[in-house]
C-alpha positions, 0 to 999 in steps of 0.5 A: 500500500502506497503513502498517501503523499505530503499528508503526515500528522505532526505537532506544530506550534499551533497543531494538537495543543494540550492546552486543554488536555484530557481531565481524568476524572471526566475522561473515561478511556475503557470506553473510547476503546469500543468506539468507532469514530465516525464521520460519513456526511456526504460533505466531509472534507479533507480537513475534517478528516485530518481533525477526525484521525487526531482526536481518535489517536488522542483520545485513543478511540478503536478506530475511524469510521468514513466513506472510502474516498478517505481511506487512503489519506486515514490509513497514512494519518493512522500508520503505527497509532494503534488506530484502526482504519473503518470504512463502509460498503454498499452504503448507505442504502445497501440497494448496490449490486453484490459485484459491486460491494466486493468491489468495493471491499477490495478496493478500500482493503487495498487503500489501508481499510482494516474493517468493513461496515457493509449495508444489507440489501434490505429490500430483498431481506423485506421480499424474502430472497434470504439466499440473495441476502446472505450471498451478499455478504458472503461476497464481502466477508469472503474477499475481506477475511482473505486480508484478515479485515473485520466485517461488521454487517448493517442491517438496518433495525430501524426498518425491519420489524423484530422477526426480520431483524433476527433473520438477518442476524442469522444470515450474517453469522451463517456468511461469517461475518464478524459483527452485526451492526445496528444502523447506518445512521442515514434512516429513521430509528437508531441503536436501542437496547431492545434492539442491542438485546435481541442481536445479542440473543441471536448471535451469541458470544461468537459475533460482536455487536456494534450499536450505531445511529443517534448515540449522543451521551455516555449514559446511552453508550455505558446502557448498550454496552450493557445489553449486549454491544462490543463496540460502538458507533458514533460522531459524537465520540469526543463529547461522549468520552469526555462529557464535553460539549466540544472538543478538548483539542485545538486543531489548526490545518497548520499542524496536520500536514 
């Protein structure tokens, strides 16, 4: 995998300031360790980007989570931080072709990805064609696992009733994949600890669970971590593991280069 060129993360007189550094007894790190630190609006620039990579290796959060046009450019800002690169597939609507989303897949594997959230099709789940369904995510988890990445499935609960929410939980774990995710954050509904219970029930101890959409507080993600999540999804990562409603880093474009 190539470097992304003249993008490297350094301390420069106005970068990462500390002058606002982590408090201890506000910063809870247990929790910015299940986080995956997301960023997937339409209209995310490069310096967001950039802003989003130095609060995940300050904060020492599981990962990133953006589209892959900035899988590149994270995987270099991320090189030896401990910091995974996440990525989406067939996002995020899930309604690609099954070649499509493979290729997709491979593509962000070779640009630096070390997870892949991928989106069912759910309109074939809703009409039934579970072989279709489970087909698709056999072809993403097929091309990711040969590379040792992670496949977190996205079946979307705010959409399904409960009886097609198992389903596709069962469907993910008979393609292999490596987790089942509640949401894509793009549709109505979010992650719910009903929700986060009943994927835990299906799936067991052998999947993760990763709870994602509309988590905004500590006190939310302490309360899906309890039902049944290993990892969480969220933008709001920072305000969360801090209880602070902006960020406790000062960052300037001159000290991301």
């Amino acid at each position: 995998m190539k470097k992304n060129a003249g993008r490297k993360i350094r301390n420069g007189e106005k970068g990462i300031s500390d002058d606002h550094s982590k408090k201890q007894n506000a910063f809870d790190d247990k929790l910015a360790q299940v986080i995956d630190h997301a960023l997937l609006k339409p209209e995310a620039t490069i310096q967001e980007i950039e802003n989003l990579c130095a609060e995940a290796k300050h904060y020492g959060f599981a990962s990133v989570c953006i589209n892959p046009t900035y899988v590149k450019l994270c995987a270099d800002l991320l090189r030896g931080s401990g910091v995974k690169v996440g990525t989406v597939v067939g996002f995020p609507f899930g309604a690609t072709s099954s070649a499509a989303k493979a290729f997709e897949t491979e593509r962000a594997i070779k640009h630096g990805a070390h997870e892949v959230d991928m989106v069912i099709n759910v309109g074939m789940l809703k009409s039934g064609e579970y072989d279709y369904v489970e087909h698709d995510i056999v072809g993403v988890v097929d091309i990711a696992h040969r590379f040792d990445v992670l496949v977190k499935v996205i079946i979307e609960t705010g959409l399904l009733n409960n009886d097609e929410k198992i389903k596709a939980c069962v469907l993910a774990k008979h393609a292999g994949a490596d987790f089942v995710k509640t949401s894509t954050g793009f549709v109505k509904g979010g992650a719910t600890v009903q929700d986060v219970a009943l994927m835990r029930k299906v799936v067991g101890p052998e999947l993760g669970v990763k709870a994602s959409g509309g988590v905004r507080s500590r006190k939310q993600a302490h309360a899906l971590l309890a039902s049944g999540a290993t990892r969480i999804g969220t933008s709001a990562g920072v305000k969360i593991v801090t209880e602070k409603g902006r960020a406790l880093l000062s960052i300037t474009s001159r000290g991301l280069r």
